[in-house]
mmCIF file of the N, C-alpha and C atoms, coordinates in Angstrom:
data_MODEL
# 
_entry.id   MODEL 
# 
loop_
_atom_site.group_PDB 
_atom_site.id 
_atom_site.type_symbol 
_atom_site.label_atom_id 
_atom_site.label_alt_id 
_atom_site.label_comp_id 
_atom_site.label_asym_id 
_atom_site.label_entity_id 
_atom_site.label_seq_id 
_atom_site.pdbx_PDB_ins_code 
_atom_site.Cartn_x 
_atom_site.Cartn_y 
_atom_site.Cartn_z 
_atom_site.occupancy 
_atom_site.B_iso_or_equiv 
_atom_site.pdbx_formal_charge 
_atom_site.auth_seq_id 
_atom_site.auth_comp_id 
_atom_site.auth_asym_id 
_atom_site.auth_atom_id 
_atom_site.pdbx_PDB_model_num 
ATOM 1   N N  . UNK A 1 1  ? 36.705 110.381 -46.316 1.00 0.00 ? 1  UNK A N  1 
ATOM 2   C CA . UNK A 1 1  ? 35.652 110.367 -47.313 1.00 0.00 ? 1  UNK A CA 1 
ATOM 3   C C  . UNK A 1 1  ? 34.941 111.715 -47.264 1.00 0.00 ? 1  UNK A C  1 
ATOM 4   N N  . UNK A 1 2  ? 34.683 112.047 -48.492 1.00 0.00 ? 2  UNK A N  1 
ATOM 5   C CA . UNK A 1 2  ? 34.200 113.446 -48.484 1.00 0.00 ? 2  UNK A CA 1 
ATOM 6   C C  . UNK A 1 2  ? 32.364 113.321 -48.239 1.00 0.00 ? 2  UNK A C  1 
ATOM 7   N N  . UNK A 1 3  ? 31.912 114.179 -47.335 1.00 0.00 ? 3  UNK A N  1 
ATOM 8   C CA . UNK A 1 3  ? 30.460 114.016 -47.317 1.00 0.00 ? 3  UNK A CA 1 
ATOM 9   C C  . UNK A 1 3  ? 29.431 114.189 -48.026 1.00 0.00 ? 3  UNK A C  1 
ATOM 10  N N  . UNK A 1 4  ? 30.057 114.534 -49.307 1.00 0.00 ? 4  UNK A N  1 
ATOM 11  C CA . UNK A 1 4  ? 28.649 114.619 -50.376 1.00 0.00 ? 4  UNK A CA 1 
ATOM 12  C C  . UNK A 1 4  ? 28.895 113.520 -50.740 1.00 0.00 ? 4  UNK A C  1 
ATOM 13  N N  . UNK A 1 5  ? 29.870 112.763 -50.963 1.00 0.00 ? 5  UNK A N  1 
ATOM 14  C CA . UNK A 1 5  ? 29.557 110.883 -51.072 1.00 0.00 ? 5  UNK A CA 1 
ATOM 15  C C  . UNK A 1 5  ? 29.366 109.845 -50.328 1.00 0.00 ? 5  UNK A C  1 
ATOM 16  N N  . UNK A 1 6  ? 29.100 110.813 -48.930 1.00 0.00 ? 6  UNK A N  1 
ATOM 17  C CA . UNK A 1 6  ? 29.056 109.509 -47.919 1.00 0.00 ? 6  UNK A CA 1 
ATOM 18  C C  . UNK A 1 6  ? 27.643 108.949 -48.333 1.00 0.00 ? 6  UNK A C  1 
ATOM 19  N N  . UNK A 1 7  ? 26.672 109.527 -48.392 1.00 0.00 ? 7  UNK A N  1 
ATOM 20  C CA . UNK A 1 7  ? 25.460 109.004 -48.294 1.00 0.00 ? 7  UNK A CA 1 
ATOM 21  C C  . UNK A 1 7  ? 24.970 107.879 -49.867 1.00 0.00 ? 7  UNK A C  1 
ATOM 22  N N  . UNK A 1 8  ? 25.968 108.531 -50.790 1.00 0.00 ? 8  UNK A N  1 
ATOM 23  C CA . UNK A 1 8  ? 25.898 107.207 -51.628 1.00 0.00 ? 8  UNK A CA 1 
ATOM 24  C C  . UNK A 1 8  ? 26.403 106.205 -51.324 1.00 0.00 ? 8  UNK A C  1 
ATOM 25  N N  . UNK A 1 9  ? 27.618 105.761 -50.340 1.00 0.00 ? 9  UNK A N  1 
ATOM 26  C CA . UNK A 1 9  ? 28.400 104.897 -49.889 1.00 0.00 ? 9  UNK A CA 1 
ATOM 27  C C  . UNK A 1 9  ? 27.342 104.128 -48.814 1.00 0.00 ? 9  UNK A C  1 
ATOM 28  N N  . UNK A 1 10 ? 26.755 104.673 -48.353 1.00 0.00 ? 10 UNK A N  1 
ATOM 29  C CA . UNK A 1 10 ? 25.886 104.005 -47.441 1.00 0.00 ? 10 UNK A CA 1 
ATOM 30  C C  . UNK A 1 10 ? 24.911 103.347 -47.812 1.00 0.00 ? 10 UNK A C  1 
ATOM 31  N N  . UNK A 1 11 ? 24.053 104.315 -48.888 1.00 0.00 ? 11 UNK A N  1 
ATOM 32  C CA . UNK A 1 11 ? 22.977 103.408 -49.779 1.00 0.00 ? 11 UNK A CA 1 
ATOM 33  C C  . UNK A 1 11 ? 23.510 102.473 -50.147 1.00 0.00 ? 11 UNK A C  1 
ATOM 34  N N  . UNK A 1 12 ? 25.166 102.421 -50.956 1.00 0.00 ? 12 UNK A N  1 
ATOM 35  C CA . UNK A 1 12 ? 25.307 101.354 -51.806 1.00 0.00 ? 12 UNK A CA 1 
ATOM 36  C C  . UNK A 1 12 ? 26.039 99.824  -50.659 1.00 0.00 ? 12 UNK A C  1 
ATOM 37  N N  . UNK A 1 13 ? 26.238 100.403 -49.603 1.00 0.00 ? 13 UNK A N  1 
ATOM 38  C CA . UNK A 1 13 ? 26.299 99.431  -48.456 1.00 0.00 ? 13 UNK A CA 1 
ATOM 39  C C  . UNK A 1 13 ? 25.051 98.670  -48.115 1.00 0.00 ? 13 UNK A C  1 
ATOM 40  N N  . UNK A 1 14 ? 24.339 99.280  -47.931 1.00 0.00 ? 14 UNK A N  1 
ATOM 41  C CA . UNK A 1 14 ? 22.828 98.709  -47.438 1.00 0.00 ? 14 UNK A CA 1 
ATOM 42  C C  . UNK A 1 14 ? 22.214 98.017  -48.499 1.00 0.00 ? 14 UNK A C  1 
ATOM 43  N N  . UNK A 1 15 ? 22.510 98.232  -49.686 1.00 0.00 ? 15 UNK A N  1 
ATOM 44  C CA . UNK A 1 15 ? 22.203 97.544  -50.941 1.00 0.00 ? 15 UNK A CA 1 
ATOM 45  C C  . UNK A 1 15 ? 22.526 96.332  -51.047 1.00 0.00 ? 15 UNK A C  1 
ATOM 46  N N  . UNK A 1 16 ? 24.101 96.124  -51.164 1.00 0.00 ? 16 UNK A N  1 
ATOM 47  C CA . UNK A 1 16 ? 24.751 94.903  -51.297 1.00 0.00 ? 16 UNK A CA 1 
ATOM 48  C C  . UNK A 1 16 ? 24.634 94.117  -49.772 1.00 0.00 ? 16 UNK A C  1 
ATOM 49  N N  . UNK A 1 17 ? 24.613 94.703  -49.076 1.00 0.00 ? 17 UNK A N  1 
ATOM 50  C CA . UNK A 1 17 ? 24.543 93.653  -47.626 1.00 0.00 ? 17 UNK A CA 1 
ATOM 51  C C  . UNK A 1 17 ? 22.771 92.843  -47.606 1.00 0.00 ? 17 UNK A C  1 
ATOM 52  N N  . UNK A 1 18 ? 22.166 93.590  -48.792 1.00 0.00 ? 18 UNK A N  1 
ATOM 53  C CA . UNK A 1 18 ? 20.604 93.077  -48.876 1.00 0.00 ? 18 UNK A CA 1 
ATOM 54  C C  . UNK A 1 18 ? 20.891 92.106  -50.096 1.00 0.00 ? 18 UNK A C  1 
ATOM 55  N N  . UNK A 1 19 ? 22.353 92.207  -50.832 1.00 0.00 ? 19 UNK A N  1 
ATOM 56  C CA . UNK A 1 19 ? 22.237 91.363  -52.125 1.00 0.00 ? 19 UNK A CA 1 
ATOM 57  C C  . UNK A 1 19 ? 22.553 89.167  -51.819 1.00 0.00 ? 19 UNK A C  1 
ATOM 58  N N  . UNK A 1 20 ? 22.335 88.990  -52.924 1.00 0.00 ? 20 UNK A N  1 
ATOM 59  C CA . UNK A 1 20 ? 22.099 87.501  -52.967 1.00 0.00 ? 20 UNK A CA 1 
ATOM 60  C C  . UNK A 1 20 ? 24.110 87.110  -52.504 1.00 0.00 ? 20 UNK A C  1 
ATOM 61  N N  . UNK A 1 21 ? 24.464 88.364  -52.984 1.00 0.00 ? 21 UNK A N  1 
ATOM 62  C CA . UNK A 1 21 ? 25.689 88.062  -53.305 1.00 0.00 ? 21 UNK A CA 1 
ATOM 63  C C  . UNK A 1 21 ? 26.349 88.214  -52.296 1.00 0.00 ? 21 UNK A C  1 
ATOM 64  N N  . UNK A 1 22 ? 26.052 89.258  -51.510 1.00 0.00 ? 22 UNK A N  1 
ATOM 65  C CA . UNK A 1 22 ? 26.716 88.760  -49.730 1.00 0.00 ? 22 UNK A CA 1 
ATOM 66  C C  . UNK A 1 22 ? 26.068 88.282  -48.719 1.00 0.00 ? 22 UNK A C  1 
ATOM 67  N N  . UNK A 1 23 ? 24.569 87.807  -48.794 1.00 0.00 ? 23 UNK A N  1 
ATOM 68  C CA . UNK A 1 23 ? 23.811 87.044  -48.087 1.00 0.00 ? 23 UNK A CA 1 
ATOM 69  C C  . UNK A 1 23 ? 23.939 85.126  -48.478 1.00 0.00 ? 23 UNK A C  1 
ATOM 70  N N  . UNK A 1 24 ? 24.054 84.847  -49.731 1.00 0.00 ? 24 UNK A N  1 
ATOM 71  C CA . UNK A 1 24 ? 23.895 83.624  -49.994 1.00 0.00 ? 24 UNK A CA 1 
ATOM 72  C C  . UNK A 1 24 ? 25.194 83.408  -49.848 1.00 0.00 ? 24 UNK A C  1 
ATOM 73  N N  . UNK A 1 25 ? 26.033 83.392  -51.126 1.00 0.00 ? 25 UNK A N  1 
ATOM 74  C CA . UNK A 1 25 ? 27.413 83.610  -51.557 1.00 0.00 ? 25 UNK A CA 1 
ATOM 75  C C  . UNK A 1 25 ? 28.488 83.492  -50.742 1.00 0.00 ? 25 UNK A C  1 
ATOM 76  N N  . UNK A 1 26 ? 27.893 84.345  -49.349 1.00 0.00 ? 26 UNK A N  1 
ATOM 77  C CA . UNK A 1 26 ? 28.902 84.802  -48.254 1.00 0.00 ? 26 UNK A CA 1 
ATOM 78  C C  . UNK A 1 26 ? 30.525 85.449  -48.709 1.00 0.00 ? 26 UNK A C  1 
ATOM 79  N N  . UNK A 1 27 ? 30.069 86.264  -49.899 1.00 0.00 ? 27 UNK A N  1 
ATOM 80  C CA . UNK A 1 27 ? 31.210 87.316  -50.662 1.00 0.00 ? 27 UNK A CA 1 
ATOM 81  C C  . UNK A 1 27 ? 31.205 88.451  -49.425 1.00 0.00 ? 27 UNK A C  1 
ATOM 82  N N  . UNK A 1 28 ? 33.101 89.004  -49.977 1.00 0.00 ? 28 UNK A N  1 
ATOM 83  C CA . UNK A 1 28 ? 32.473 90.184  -49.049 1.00 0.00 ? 28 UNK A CA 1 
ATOM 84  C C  . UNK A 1 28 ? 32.300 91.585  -49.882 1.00 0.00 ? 28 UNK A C  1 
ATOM 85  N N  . UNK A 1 29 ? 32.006 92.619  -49.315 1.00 0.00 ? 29 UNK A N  1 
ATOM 86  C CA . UNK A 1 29 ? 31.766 93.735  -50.127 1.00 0.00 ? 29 UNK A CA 1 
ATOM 87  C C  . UNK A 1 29 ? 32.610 94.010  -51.410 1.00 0.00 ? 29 UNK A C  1 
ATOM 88  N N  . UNK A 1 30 ? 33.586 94.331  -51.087 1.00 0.00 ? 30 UNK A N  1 
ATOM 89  C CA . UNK A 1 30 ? 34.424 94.640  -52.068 1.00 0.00 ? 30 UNK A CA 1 
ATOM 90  C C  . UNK A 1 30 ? 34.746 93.661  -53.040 1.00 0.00 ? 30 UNK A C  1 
ATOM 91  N N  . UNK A 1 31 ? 34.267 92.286  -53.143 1.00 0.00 ? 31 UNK A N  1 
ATOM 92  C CA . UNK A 1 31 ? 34.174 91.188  -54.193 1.00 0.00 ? 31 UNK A CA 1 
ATOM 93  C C  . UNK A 1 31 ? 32.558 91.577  -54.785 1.00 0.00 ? 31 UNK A C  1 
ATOM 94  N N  . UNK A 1 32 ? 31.803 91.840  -54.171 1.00 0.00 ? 32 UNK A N  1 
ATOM 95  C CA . UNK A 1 32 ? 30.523 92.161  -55.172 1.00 0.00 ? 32 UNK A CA 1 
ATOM 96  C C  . UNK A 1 32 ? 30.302 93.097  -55.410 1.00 0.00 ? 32 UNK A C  1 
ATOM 97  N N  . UNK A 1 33 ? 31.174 94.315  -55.318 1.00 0.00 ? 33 UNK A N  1 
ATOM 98  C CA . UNK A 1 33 ? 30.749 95.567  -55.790 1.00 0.00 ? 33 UNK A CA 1 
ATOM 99  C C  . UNK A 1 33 ? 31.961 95.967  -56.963 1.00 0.00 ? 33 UNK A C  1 
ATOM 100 N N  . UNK A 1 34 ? 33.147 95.238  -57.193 1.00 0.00 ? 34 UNK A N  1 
ATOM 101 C CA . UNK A 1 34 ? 33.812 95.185  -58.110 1.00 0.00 ? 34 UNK A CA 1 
ATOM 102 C C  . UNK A 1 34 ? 33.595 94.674  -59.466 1.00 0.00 ? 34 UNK A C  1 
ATOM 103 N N  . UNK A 1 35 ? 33.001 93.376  -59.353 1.00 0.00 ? 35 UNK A N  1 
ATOM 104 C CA . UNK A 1 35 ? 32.379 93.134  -60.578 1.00 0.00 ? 35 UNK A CA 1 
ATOM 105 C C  . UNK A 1 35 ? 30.983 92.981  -60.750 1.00 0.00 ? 35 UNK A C  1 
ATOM 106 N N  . UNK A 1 36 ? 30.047 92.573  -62.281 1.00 0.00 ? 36 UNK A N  1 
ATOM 107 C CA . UNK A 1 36 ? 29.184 92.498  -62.408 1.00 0.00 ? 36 UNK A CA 1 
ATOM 108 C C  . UNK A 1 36 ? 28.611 91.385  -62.220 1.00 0.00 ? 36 UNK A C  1 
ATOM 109 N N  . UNK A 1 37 ? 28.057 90.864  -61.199 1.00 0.00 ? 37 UNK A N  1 
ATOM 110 C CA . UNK A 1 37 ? 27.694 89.547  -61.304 1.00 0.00 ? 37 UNK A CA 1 
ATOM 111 C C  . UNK A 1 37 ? 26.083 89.564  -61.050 1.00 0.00 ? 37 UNK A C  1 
ATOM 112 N N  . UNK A 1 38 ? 25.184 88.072  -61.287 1.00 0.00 ? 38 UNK A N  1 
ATOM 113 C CA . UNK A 1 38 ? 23.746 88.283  -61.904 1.00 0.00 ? 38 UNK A CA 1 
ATOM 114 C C  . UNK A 1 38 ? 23.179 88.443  -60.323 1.00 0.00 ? 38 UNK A C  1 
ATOM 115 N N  . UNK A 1 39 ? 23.844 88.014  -59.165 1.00 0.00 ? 39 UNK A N  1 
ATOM 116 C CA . UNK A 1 39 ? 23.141 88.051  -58.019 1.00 0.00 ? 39 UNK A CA 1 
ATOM 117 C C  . UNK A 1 39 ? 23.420 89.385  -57.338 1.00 0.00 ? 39 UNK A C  1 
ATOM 118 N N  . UNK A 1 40 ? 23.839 90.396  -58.382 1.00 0.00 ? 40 UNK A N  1 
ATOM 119 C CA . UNK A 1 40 ? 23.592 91.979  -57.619 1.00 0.00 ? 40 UNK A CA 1 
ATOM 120 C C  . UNK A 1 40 ? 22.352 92.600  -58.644 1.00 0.00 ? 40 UNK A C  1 
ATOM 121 N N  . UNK A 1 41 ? 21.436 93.304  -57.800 1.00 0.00 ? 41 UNK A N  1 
ATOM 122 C CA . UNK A 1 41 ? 20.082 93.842  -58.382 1.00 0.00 ? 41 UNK A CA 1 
ATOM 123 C C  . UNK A 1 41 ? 20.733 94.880  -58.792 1.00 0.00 ? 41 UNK A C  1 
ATOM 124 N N  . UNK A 1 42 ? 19.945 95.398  -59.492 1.00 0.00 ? 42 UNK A N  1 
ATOM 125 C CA . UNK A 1 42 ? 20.342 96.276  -60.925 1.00 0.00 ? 42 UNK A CA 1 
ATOM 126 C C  . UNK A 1 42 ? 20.149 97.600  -60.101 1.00 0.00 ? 42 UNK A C  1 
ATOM 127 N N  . UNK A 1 43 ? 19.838 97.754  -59.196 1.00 0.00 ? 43 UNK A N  1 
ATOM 128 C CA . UNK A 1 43 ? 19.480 98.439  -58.441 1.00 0.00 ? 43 UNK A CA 1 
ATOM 129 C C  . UNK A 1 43 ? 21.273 99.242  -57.492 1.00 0.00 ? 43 UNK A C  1 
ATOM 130 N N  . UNK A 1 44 ? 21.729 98.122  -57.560 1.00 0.00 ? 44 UNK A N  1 
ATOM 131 C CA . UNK A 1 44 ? 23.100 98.369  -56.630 1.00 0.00 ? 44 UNK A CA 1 
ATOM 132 C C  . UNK A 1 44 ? 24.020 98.535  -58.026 1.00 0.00 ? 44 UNK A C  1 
ATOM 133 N N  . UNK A 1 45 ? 23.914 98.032  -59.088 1.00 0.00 ? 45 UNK A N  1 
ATOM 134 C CA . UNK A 1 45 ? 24.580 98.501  -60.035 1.00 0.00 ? 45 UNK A CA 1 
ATOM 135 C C  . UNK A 1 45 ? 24.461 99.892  -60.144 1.00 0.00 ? 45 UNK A C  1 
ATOM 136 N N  . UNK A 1 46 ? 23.563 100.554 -60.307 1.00 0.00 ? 46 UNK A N  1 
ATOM 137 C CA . UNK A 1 46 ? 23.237 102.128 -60.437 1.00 0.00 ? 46 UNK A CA 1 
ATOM 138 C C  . UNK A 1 46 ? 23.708 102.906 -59.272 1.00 0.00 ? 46 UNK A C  1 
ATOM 139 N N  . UNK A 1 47 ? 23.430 102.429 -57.942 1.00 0.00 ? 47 UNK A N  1 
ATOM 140 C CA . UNK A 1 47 ? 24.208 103.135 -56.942 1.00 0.00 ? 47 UNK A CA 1 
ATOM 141 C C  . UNK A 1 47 ? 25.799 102.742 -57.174 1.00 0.00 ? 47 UNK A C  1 
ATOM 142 N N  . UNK A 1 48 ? 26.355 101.892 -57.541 1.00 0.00 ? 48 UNK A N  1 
ATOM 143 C CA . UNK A 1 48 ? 27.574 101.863 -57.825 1.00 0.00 ? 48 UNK A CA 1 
ATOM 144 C C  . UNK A 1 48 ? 28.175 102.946 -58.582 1.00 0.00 ? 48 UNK A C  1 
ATOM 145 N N  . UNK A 1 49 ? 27.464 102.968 -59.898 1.00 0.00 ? 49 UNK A N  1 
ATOM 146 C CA . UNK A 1 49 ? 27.922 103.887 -60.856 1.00 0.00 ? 49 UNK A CA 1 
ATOM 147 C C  . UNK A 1 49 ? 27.897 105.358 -60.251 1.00 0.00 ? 49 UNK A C  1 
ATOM 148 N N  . UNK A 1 50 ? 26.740 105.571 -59.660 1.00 0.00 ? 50 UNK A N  1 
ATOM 149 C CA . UNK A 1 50 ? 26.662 106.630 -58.989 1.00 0.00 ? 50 UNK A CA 1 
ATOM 150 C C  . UNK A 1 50 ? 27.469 107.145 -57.896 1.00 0.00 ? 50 UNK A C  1 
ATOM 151 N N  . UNK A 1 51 ? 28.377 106.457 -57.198 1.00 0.00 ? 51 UNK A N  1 
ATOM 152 C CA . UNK A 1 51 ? 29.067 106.771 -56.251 1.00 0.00 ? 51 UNK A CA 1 
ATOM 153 C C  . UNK A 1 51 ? 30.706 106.709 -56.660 1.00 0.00 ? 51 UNK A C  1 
ATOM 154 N N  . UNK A 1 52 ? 30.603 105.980 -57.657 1.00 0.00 ? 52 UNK A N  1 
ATOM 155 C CA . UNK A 1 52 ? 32.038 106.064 -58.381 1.00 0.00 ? 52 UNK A CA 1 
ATOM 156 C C  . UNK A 1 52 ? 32.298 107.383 -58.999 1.00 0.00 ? 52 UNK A C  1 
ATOM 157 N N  . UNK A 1 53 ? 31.135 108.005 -59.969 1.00 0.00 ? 53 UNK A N  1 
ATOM 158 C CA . UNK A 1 53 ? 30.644 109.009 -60.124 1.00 0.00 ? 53 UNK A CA 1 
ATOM 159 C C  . UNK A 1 53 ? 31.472 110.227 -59.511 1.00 0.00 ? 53 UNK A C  1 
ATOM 160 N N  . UNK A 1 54 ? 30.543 110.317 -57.953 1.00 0.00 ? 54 UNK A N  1 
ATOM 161 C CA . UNK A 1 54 ? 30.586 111.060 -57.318 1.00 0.00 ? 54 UNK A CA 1 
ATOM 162 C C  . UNK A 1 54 ? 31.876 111.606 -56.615 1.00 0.00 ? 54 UNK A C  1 
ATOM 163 N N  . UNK A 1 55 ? 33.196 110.235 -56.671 1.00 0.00 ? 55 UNK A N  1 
ATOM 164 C CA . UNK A 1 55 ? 34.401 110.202 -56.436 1.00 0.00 ? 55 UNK A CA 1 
ATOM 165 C C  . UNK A 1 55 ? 35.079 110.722 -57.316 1.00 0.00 ? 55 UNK A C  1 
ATOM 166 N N  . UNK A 1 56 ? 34.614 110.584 -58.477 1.00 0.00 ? 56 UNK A N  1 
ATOM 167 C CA . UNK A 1 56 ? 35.421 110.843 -59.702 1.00 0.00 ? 56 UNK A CA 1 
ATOM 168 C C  . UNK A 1 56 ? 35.271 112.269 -60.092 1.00 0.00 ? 56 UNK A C  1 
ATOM 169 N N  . UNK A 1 57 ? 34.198 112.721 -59.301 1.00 0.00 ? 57 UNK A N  1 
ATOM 170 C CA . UNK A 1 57 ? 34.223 114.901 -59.462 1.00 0.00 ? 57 UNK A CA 1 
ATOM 171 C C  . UNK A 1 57 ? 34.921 114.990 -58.803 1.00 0.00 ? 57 UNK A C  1 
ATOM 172 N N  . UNK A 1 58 ? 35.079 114.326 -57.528 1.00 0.00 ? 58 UNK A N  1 
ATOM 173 C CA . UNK A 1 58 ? 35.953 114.715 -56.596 1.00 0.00 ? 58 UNK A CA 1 
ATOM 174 C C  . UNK A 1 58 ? 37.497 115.561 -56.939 1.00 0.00 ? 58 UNK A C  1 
ATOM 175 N N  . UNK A 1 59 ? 37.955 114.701 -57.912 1.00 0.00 ? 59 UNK A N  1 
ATOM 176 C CA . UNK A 1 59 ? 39.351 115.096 -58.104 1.00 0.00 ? 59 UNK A CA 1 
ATOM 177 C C  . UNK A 1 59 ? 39.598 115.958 -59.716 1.00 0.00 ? 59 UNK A C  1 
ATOM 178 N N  . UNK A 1 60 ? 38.236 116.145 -60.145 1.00 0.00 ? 60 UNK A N  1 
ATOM 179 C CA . UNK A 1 60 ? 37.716 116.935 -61.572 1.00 0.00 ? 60 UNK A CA 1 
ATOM 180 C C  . UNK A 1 60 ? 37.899 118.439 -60.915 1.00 0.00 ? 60 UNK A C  1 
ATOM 181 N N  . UNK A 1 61 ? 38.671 119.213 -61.537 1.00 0.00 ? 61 UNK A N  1 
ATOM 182 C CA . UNK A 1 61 ? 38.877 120.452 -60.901 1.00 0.00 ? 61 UNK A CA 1 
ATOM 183 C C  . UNK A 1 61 ? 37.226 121.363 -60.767 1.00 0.00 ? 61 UNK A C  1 
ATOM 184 N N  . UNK A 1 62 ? 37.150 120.866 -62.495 1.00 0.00 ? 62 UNK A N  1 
ATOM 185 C CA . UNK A 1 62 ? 35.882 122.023 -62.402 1.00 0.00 ? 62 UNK A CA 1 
ATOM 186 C C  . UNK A 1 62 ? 34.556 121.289 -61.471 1.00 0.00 ? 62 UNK A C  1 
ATOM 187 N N  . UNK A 1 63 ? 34.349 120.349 -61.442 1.00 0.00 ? 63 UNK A N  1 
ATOM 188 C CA . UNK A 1 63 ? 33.437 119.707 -60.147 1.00 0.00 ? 63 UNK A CA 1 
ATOM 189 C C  . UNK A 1 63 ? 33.577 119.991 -58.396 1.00 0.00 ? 63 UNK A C  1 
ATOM 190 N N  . UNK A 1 64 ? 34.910 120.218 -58.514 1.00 0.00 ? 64 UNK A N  1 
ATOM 191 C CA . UNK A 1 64 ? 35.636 120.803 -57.128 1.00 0.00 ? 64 UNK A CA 1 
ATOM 192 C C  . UNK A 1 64 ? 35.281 121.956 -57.040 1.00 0.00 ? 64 UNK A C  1 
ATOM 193 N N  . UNK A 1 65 ? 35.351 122.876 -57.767 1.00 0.00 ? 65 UNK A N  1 
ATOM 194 C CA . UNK A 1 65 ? 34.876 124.523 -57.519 1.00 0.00 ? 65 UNK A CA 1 
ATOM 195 C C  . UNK A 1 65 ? 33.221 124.786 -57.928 1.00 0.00 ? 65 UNK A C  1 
ATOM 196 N N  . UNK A 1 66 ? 32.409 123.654 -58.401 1.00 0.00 ? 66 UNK A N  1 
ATOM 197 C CA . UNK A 1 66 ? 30.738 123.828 -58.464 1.00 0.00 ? 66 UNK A CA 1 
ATOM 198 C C  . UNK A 1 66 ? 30.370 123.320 -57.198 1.00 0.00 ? 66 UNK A C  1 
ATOM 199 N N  . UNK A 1 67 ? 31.237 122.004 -57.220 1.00 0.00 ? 67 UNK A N  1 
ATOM 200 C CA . UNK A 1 67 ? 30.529 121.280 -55.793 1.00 0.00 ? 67 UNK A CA 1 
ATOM 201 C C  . UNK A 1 67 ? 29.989 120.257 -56.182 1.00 0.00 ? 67 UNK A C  1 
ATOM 202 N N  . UNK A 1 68 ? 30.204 118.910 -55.839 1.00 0.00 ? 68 UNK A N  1 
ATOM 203 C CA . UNK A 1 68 ? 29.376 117.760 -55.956 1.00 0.00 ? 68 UNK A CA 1 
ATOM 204 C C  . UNK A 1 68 ? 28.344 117.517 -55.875 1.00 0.00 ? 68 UNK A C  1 
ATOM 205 N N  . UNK A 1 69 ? 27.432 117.059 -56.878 1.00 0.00 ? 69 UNK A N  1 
ATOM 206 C CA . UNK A 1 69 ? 26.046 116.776 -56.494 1.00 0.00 ? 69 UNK A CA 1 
ATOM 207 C C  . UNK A 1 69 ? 25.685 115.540 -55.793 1.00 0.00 ? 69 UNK A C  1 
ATOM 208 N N  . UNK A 1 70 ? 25.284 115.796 -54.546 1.00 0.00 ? 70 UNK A N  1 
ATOM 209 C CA . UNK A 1 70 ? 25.058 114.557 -53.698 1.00 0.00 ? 70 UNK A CA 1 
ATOM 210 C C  . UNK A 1 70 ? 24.226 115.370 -53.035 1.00 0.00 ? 70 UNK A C  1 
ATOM 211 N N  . UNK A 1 71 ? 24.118 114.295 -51.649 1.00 0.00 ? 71 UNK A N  1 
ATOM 212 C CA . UNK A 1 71 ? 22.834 114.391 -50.807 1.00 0.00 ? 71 UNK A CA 1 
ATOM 213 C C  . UNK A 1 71 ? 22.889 115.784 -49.982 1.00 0.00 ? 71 UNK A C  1 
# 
């Protein structure tokens, strides 16, 4: 994992392990961060997008030679 996305990966870990959806549910990560469901806060939706994002310069040439914007 490249380190300008680790730290979104972590937020968006700490997010969902706080959501309804792997506390109640007993889903595991990768079932509630794949789809949209009402017991993820809108909050982990946005870090989602954002870290998918951040993967997706990854392999964007011209994002590769500016540099990722992350933490």
């Amino acid at each position: 994992m490249s380190k300008s996305c680790k730290g979104f990966a972590m937020e968006l870990v700490k997010c969902l392990s706080e959501s309804d959806c792997v506390k109640v549910e007993k889903r595991s990560f990768r079932e509630c961060a794949g789809e949209k469901s009402p017991s993820v806060s809108s909050e982990c939706v946005g870090l989602r997008e954002t870290y998918f994002n951040c993967k997706r310069g990854q392999v964007d040439m011209r994002a590769r030679i500016r540099g990722n914007k992350g933490y």
